[in-house]
C-alpha positions in Angstrom: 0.0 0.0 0.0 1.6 3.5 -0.8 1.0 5.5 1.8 0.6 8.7 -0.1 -2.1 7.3 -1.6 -4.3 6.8 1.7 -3.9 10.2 3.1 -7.3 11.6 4.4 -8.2 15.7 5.8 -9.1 15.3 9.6 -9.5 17.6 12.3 -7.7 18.2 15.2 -7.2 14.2 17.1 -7.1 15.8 20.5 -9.8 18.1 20.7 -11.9 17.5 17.5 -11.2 21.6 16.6 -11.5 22.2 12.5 -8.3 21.6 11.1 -9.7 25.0 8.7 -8.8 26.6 12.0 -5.7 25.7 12.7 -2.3 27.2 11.9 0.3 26.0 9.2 3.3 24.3 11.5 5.1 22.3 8.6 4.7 22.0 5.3 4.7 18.3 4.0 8.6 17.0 3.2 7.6 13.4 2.4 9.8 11.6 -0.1 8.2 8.0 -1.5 11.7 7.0 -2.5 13.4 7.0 0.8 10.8 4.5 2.5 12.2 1.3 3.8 12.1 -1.7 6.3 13.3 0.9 9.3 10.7 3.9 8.5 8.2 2.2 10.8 10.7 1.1 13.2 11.5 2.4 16.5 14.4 4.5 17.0 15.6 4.8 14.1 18.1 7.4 12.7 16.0 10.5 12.1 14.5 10.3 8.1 13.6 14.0 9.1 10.5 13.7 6.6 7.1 14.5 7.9 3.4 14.9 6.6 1.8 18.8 6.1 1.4 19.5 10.1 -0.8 21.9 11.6 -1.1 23.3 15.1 -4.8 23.2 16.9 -5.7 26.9 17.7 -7.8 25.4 20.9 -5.2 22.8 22.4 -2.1 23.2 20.9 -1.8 19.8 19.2 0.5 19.6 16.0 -1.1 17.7 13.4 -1.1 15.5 10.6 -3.5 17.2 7.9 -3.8 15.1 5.3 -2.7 12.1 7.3 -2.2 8.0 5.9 -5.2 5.8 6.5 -5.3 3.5 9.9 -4.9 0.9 7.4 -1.7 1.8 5.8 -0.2 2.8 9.4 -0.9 -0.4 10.1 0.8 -2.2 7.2 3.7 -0.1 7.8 4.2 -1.5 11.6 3.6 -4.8 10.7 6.1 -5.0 8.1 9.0 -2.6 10.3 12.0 -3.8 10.9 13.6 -4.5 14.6 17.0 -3.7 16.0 16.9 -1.5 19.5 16.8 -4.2 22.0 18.9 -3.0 24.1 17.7 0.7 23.9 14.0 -0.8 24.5 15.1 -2.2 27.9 16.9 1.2 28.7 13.6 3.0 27.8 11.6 0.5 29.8 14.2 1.1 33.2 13.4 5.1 32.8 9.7 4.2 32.4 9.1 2.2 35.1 11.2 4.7 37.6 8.9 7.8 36.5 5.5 5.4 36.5 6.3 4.1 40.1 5.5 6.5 42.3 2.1 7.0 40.6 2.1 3.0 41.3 1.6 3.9 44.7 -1.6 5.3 44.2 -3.3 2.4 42.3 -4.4 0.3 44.4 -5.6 -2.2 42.0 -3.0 -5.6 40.8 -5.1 -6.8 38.1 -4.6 -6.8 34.7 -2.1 -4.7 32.8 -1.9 -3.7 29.3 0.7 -1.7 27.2 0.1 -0.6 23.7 3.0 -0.5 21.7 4.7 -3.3 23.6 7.1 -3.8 21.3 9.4 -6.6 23.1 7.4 -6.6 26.1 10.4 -5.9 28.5 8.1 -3.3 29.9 5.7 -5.8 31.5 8.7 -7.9 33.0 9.0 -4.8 35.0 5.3 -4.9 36.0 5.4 -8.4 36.9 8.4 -7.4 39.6 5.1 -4.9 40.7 2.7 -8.2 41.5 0.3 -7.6 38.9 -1.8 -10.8 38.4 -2.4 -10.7 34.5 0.5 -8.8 31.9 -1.2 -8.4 28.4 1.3 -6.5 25.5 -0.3 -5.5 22.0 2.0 -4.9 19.1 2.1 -4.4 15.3 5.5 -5.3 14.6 6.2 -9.1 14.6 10.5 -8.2 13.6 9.6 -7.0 17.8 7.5 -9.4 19.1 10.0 -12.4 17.5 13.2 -10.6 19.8 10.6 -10.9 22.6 12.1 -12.7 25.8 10.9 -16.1 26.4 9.6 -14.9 29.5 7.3 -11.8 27.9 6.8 -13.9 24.7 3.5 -15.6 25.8 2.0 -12.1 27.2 1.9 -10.4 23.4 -0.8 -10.4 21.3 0.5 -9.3 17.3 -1.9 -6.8 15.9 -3.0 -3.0 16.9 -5.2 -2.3 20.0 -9.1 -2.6 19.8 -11.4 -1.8 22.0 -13.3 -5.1 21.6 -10.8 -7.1 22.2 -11.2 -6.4 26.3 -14.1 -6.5 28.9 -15.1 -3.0 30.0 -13.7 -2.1 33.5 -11.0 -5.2 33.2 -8.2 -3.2 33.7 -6.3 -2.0 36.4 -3.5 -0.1 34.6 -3.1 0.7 30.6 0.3 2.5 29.3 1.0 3.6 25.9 4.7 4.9 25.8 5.8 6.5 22.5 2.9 5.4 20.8 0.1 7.9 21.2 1.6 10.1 18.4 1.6 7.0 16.0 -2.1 6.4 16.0 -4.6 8.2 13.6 -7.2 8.6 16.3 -5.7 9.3 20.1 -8.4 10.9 21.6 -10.4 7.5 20.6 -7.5 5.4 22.3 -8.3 7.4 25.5 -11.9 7.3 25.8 -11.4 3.7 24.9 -8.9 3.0 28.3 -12.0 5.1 30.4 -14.0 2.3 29.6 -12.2 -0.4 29.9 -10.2 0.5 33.4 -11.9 -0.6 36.3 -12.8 2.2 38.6 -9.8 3.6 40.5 -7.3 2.3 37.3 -4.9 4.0 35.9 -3.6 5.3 32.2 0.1 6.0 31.6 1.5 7.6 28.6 4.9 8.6 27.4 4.9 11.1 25.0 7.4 13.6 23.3 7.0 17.6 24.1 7.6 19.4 20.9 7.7 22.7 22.9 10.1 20.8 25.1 13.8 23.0 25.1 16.0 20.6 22.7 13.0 20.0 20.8 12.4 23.8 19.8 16.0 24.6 19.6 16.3 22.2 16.8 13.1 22.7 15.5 12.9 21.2 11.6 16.1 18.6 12.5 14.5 17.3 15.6 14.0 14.1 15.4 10.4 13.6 16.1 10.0 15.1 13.0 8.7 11.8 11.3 6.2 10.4 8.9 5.0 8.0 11.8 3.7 10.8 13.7 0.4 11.9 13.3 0.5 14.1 16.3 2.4 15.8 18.5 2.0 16.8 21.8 2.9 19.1 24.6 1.9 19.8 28.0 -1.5 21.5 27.1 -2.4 18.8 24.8 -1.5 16.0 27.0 -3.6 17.5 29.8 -6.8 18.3 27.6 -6.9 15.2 26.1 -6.7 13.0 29.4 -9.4 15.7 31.1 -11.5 15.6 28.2 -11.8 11.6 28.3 -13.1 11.9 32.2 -9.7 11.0 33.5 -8.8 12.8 37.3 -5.8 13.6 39.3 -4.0 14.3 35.9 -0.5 15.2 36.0 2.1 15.6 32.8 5.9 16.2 33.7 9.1 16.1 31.8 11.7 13.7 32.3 15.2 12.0 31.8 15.8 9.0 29.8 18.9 7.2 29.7 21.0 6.1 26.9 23.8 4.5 26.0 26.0 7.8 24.2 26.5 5.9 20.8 22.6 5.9 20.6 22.2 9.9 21.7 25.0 10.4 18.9 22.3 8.4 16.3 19.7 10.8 17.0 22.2 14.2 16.5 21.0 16.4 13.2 24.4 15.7 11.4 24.9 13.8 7.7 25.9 10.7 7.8 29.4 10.8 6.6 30.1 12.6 9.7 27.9 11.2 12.6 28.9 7.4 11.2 32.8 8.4 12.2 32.3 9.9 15.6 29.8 6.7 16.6 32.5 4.2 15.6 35.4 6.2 17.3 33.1 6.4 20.7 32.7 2.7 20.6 36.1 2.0 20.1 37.2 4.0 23.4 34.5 2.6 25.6 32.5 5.9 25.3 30.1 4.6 23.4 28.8 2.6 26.3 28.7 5.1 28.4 25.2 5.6 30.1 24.4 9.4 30.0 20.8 11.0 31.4 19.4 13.5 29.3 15.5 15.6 29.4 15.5 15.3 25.8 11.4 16.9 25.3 9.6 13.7 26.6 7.4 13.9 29.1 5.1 11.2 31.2 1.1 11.9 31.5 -0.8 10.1 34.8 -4.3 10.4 34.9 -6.7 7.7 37.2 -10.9 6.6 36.1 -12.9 8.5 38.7 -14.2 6.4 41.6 -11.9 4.6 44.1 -12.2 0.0 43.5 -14.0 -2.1 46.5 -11.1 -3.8 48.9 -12.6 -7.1 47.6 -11.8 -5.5 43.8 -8.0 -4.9 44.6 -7.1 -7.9 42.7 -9.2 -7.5 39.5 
């Protein structure tokens, strides 16, 4: 499926605002020729190629207008190519420090699901949190096939639906770096309303496009990509979490933590250049280095309005 051939107008994903009413943010820099195994693949070396993007006048999302059909998205993910394993597990670490103090609040063990699994390493993390059933959902089987033997059975291969889960089942749903690769967020949301149990909880990882690095590189950032549909920032996160019914809503900014050869992957610089100063850090050890950086990400917590029954802790 060519994906330029499937893109469809829509409106603003977070707030439903007219896209007639929003403001030009980027004009389209999509190039057919330059699509391959890793475009859908998680991180990547910037393409730097995006779709025409708009910014809401109402909530401040930046937008895919036209954007590629759900169908060819999903295509795309299916068919990506897989080689972060190690950075997954390093993403997975910082998630599961910034998520656990929220953890404290829930107190429902029940069932967990993360959208956007990827290898699942996430939910090895939420097993260590005593959580009685760990259910992954993701697109990509190059992922799901570098999957541990040990998170292997929780994944299911496909993209989330709605259907495929018993209203108030859950007790926890995350979505880290994923939300901006979905034609219809606002939809995800109101979906993980209905299908957390009272008291549950949603967590999402986004990136902050008014985040510091983020504007100082502006056009060379690296979340400029044609697999996001939407970006986010502070206001945006916090609208669309509100507007779904969602309470005690926070959105903060964080550190990840990377190896330096991978921050050096995602620097703005050609090839011919950053290729040389990767292999020379590796060779001296530097490379391996783990280095902390607030990068424009940022972590959203919101809980389903009503507190579970002590007998419902478990569920």
């Amino acid at each position: 499926m060519t994906l330029s051939a499937t893109l469809e107008a829509r409106d603003c994903p977070t707030c439903g605002a007219p896209a007639a009413e929003a403001a030009p943010w980027l004009e389209q820099s999509f190039d057919p020729t330059r699509v391959g195994k890793t475009s859908f693949a998680s991180r990547k070396d910037p393409e730097l190629m995006s779709w025409r993007l708009l910014r809401c006048a109402k909530c401040a999302t930046v937008f895919a207008s036209p954007a590629p059909s759900a169908g060819a998205l999903a295509e795309g993910y299916h068919e990506a190519a897989y080689d972060s394993a190690l950075e997954a597990r390093q993403a997975a670490a910082t998630y599961h420090r910034e998520i656990s103090p929220h953890l404290a609040d829930l107190r429902l063990r029940g069932a967990a699901l993360e959208i956007g699994t990827g290898t699942g390493v996430f939910l090895e993390f939420l097993q260590e949190d005593g959580f009685a059933t760990l259910i992954g959902v993701e697109p990509s089987t190059a992922a799901i096939a570098a999957a541990s033997p040990v998170a292997r059975p929780w994944i299911r291969t496909g993209v989330f639906q709605e259907s495929d889960f018993a209203p108030g089942s859950l007790s926890l749903l995350t979505c880290f770096m994923t939300l901006e690769h979905v034609r219809e967020p606002r939809a995800l949301v109101a979906a993980a309303s209905r299908l957390l149990a009272p008291g549950g909880m949603i967590a999402l990882v986004t990136h902050d496009y008014q985040g510091t690095v983020n504007r100082a590189l502006g056009k060379r950032s690296p979340i400029i990509d044609i697999e996001h549909m939407q970006l986010f920032c502070r206001q945006a996160m916090s609208e669309i979490l509100a507007g779904n019914g969602f309470e005690r809503v926070r959105v903060r900014a964080f550190s990840n933590r990377y190896h330096l050869a991978y921050w050096m992957r995602l620097l703005p610089l050609p090839a011919g250049v950053k290729r040389p100063l990767i292999t020379a850090a590796n060779a001296t050890g530097l490379g391996a280095v783990e280095v902390a950086m607030n990068v424009g990400n940022i972590m959203s917590i919101g809980f389903r309005p009503g507190l579970p029954a002590d007998g419902d802790a478990r569920k």
